[in-house]
C-alpha positions as MATLAB code, in Angstrom:
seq = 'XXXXXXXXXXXXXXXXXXXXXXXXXXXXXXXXXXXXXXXXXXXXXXXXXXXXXXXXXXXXXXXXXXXXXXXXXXXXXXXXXXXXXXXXXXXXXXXXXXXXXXXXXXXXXXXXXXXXXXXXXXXXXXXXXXXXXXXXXXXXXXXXXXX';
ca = [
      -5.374  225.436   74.442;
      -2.943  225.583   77.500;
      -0.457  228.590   77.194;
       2.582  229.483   78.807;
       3.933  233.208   79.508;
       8.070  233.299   78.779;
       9.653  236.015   79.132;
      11.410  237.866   76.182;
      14.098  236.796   73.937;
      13.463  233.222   75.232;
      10.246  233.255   73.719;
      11.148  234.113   70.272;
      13.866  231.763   70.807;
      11.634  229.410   71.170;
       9.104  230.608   67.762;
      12.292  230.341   65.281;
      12.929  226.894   66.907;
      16.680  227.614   68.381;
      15.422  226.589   71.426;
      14.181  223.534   72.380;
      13.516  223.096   75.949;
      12.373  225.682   78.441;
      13.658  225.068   81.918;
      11.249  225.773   85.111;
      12.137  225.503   88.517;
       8.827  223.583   88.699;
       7.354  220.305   86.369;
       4.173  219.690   84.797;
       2.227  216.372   84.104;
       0.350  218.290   81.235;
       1.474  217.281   77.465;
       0.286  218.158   74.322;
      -0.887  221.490   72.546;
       0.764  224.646   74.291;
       0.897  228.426   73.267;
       4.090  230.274   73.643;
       3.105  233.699   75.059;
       6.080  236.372   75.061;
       5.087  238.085   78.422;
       5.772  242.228   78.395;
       8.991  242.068   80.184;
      12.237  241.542   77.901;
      15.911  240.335   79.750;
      17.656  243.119   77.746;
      20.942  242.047   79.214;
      20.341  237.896   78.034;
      19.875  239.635   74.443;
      23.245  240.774   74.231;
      24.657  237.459   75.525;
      26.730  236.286   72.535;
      24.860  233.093   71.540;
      21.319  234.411   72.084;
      22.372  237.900   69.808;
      23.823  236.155   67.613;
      20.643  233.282   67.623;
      18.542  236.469   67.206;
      20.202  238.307   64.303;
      20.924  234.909   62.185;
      16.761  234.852   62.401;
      16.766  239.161   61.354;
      16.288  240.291   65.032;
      18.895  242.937   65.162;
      17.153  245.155   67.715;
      15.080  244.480   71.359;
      12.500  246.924   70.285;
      11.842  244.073   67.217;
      10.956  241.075   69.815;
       7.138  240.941   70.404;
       5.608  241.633   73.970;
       2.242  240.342   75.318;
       1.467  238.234   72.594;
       1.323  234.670   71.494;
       3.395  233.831   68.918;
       3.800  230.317   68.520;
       2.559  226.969   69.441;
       4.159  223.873   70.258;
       3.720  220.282   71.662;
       5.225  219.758   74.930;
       6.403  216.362   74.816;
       7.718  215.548   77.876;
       9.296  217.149   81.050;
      12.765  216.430   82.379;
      14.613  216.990   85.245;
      18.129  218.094   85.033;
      20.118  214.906   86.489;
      23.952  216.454   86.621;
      26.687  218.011   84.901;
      29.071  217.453   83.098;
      32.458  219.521   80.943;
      30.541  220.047   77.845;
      26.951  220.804   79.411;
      24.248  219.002   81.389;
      22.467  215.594   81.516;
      18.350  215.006   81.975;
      17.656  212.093   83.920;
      16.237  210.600   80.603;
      20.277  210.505   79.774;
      19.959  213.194   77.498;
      22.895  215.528   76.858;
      22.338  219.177   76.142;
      24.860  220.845   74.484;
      25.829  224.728   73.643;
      24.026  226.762   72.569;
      20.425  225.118   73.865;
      22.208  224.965   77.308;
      23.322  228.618   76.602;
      19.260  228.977   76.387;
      18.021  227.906   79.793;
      19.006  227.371   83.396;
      19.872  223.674   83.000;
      20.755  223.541   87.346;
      20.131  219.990   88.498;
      17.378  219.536   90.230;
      15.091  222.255   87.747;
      13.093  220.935   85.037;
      13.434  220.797   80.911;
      10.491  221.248   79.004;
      10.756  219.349   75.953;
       9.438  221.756   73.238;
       8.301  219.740   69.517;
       6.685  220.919   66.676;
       7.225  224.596   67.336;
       4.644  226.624   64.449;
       5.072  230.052   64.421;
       2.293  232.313   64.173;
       2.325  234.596   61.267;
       1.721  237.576   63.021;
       1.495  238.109   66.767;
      -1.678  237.921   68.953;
      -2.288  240.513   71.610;
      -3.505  238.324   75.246;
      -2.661  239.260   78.411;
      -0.824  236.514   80.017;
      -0.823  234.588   83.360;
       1.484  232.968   86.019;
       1.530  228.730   85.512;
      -0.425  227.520   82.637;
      -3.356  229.562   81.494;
      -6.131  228.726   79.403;
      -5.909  230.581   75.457;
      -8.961  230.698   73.824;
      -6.693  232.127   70.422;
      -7.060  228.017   68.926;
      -4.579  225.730   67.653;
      -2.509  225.146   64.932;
      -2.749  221.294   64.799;
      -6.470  220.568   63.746;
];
């Protein structure tokens, strides 16, 4: 299965399914089956933005040292992948015409011109899974959730 290293709280964000897309400066033809690997490094000063704190302790996060670090912890389908078209007052449009409101645009760098990945069917996994992750998209050999 294709994986993807994110850096910490987005990928946990991304496990308890508050956020949808994840934005890249760079697109991907790939879709279909993808493993959300938190990489070791967490953003401690994104975790006490108010939206993703409060995103965090609404799913019993209430401390950084709780977030998991270089391990998968959830799969997902990625559906499609967007690019960020514009702005606008209450948040950002894809090129698809898609609006993205607060909080998911609270979640990612929605700049025109970088990418959305649109994240569906998020499973987490019941308990972490120690890998070492990658730059890009890496090969996981942990399996998938949708057989």
């Amino acid at each position: 299965m294709k994986a993807i290293t994110i850096k910490q709280p987005w990928a946990t964000l991304i496990a308890l399914g508050e956020k949808r897309f994840e934005t890249r400066g760079w697109q991907t033809k790939y879709r279909g089956e993808l493993a959300i690997h938190a990489g070791k490094q967490v953003d401690r000063d994104a975790c006490l933005e108010p939206e993703i704190k409060a995103a965090l302790v609404r799913n019993g996060i209430l401390s950084i040292s709780m977030l998991p670090t270089g391990s998968v912890i959830a799969t997902t389908i990625l559906k499609d992948c967007i690019r960020s078209a514009e702005t606008w007052t209450d948040g950002y449009i894809l090129e698809n015409g898609e609006r993205v409101y607060s909080p998911e645009y609270d979640f990612g760098d929605f700049t025109p011109g970088r990418y959305a990945w649109d994240l569906r069917d998020v499973k987490q996994l019941p308990e972490p899974v120690p890998a070492k992750g990658q730059l890009s998209l890496w090969n996981w050999e942990g399996g998938s959730s949708y057989e």
